[in-house]
LOMIMI-104814 format. One record per residue: residue number from 1; y, z, x of N, C-alpha, C in turn. Coordinates in nm, 2 decimals. Layout:
nr | npy | npz | npx | capy | capz | capx | cpy | cpz | cpx
NUM | Y | Z | X | Y | Z | X | Y | Z | X
...
END
This chain:
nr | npy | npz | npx | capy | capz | capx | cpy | cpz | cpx
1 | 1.72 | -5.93 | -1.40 | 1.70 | -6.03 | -1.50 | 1.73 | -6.17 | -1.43
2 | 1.63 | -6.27 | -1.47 | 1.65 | -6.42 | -1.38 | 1.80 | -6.47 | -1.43
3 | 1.84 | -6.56 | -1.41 | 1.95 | -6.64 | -1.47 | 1.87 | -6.80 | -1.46
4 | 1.88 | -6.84 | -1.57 | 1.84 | -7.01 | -1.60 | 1.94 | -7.11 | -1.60
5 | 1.98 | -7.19 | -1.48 | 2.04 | -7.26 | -1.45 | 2.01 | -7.43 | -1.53
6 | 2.06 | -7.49 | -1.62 | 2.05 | -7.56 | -1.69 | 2.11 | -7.68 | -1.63
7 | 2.08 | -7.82 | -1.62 | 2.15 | -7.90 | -1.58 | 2.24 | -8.00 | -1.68
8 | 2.34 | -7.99 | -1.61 | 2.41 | -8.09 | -1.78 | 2.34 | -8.25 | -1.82
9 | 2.35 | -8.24 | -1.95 | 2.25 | -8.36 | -2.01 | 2.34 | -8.52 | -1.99
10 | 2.27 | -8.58 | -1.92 | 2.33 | -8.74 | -1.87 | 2.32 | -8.80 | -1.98
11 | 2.47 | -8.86 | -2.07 | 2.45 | -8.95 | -2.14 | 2.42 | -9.11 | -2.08
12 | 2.36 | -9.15 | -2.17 | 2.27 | -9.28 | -2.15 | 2.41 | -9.38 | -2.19
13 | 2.46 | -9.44 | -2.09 | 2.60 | -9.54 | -2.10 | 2.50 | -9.65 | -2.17
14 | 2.55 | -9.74 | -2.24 | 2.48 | -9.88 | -2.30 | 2.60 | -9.96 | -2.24
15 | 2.55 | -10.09 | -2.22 | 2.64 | -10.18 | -2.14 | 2.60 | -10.27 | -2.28
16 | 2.70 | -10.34 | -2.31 | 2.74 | -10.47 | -2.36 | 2.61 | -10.56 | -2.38
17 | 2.56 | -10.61 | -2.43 | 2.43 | -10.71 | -2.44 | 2.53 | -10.83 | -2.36
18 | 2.50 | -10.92 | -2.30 | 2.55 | -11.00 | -2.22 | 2.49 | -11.15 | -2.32
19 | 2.58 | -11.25 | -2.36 | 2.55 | -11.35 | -2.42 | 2.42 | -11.46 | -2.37
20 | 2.39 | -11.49 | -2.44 | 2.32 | -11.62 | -2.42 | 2.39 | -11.72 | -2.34
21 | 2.35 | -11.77 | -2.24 | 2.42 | -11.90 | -2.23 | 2.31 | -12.04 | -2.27
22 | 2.35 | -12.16 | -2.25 | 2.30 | -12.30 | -2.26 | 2.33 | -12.38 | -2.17
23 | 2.25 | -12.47 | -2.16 | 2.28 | -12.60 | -2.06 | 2.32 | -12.64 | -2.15
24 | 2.47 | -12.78 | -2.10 | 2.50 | -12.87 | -2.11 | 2.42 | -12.98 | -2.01
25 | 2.31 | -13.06 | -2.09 | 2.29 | -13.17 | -2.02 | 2.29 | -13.31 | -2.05
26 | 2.33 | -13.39 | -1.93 | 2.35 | -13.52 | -1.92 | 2.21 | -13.59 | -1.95
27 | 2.20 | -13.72 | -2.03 | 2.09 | -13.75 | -2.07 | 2.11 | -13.95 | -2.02
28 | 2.04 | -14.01 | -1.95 | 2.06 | -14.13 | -1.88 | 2.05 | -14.23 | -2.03
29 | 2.15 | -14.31 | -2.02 | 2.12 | -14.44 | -2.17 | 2.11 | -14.54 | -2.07
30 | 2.09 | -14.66 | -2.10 | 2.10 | -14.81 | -2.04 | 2.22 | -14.86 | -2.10
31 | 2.33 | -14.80 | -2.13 | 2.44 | -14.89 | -2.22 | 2.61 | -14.79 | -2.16
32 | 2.61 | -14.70 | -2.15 | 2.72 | -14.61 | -2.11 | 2.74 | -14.65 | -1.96
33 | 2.87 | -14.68 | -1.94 | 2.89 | -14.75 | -1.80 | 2.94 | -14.61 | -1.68
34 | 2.88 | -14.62 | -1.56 | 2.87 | -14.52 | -1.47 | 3.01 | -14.45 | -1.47
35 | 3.13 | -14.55 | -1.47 | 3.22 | -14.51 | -1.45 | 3.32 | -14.40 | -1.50
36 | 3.30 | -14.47 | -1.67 | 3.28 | -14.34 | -1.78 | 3.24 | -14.24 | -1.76
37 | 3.11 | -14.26 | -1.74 | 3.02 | -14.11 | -1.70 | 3.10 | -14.01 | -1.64
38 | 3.15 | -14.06 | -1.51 | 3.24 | -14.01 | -1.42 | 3.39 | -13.95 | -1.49
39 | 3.44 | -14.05 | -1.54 | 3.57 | -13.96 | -1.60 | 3.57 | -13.88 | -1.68
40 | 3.46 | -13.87 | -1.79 | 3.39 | -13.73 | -1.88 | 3.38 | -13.64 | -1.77
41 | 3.30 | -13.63 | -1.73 | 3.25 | -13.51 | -1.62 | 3.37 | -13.45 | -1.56
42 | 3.46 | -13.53 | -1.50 | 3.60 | -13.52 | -1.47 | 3.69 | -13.44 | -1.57
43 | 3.72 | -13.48 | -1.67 | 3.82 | -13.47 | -1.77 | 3.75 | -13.31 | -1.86
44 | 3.65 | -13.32 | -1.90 | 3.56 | -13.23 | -2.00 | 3.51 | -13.09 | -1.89
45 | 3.48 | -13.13 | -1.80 | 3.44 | -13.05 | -1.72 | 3.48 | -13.00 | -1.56
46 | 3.56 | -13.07 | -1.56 | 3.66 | -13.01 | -1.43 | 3.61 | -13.06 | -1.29
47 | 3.50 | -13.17 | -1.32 | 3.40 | -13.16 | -1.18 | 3.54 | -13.26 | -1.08
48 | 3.49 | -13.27 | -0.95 | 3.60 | -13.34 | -0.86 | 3.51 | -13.50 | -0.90
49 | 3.53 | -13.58 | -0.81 | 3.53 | -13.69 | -0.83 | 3.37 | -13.70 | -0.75
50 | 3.34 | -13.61 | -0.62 | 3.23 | -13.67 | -0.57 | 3.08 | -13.59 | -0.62
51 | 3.12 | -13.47 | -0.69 | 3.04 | -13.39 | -0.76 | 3.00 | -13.46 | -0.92
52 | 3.11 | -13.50 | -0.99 | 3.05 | -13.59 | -1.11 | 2.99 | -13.66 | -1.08
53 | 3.04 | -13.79 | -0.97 | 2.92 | -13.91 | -0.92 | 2.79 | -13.86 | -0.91
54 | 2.78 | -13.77 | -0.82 | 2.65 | -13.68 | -0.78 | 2.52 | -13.63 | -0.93
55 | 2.61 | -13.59 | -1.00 | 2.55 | -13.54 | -1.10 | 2.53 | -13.68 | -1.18
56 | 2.62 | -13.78 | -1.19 | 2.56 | -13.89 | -1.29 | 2.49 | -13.97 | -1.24
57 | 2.43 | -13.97 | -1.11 | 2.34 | -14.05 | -0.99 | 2.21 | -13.97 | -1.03
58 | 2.21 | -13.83 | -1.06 | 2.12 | -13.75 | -1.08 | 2.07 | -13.81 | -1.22
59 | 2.14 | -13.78 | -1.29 | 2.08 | -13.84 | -1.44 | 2.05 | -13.97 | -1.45
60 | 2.13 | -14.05 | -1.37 | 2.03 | -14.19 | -1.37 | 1.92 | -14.18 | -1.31
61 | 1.87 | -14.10 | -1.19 | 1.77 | -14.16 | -1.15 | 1.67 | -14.07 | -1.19
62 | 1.70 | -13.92 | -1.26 | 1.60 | -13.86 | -1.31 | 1.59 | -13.90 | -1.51
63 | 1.68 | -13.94 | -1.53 | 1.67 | -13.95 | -1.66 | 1.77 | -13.86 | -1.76
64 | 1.78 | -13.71 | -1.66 | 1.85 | -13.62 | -1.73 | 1.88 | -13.50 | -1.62
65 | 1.97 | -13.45 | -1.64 | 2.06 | -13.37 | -1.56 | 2.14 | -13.26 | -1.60
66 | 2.11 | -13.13 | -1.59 | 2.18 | -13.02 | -1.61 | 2.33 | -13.02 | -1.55
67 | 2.47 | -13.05 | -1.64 | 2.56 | -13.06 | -1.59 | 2.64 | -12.90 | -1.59
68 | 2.64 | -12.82 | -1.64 | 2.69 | -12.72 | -1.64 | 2.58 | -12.56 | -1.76
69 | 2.65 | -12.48 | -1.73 | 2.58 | -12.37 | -1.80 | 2.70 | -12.27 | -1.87
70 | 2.72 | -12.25 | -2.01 | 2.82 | -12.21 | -2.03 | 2.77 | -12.09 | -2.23
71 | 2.86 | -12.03 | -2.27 | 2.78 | -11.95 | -2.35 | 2.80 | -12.08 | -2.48
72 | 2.74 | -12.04 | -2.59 | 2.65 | -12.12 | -2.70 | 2.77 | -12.22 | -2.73
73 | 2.94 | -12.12 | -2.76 | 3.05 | -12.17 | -2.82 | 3.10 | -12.30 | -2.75
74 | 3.15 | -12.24 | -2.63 | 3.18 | -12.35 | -2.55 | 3.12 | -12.42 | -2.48
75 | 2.97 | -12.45 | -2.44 | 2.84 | -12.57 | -2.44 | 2.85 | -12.64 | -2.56
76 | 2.87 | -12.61 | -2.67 | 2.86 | -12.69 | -2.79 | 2.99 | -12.78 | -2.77
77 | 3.10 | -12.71 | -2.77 | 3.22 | -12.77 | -2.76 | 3.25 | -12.87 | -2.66
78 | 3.21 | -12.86 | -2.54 | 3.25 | -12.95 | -2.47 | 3.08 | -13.11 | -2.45
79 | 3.01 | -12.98 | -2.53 | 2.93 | -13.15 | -2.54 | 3.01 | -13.24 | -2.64
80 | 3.06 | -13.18 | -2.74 | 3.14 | -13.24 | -2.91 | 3.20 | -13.35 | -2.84
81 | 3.31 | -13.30 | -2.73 | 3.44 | -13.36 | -2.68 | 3.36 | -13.48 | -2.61
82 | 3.25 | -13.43 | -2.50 | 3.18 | -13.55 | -2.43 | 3.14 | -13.67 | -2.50
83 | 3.09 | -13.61 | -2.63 | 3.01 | -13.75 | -2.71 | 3.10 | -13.79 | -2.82
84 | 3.21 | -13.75 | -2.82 | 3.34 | -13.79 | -2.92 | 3.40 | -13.88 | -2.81
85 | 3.39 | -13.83 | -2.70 | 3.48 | -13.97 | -2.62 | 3.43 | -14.09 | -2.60
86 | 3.28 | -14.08 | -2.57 | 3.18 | -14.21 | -2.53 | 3.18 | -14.28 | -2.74
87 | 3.19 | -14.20 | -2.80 | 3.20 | -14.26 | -2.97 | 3.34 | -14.38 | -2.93
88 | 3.47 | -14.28 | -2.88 | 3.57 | -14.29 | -2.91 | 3.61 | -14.46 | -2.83
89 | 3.53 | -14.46 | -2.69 | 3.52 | -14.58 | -2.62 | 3.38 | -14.67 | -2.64
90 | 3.36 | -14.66 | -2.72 | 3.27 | -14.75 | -2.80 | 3.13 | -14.76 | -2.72
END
């Protein structure tokens, strides 16, 4: 008589859906002073001093600038904080 060797059945693991993320991006005005620029980017976003310059040299001379990438919650949030400060310093 044969014998039928069966292989055990591989369950299919599912991994997590992995979130969305978003740009946070910088957008050039003619009224917001560079300086500013810089201590947002600083303060909001952790950048060092010669990486914010960089990025807000970027948005001035392109117009607009991808400053970070982050998931939906906190992209929203720290743009809130960004444009609540430039509100807040008139």
């Amino acid at each position: 008589m044969d014998e039928t060797t069966t292989a055990p059945r591989i369950e299919d693991v599912t991994k997590p859906a992995r979130p969305k993320l978003h740009k946070v991006i910088l957008l050039n005005d003619h009224y917001t002073p560079r300086g500013f620029v810089v201590r947002v980017l600083k303060a909001e976003f952790g950048m060092g001093e010669g990486r914010a310059h960089g990025v807000m040299m970027t948005a001035h001379r392109l117009g607009s600038c991808v400053v970070a990438v982050f998931t939906k919650e906190v992209a929203e949030e720290k743009a809130t904080r960004a444009t609540d400060a430039a509100r807040k310093e008139g």
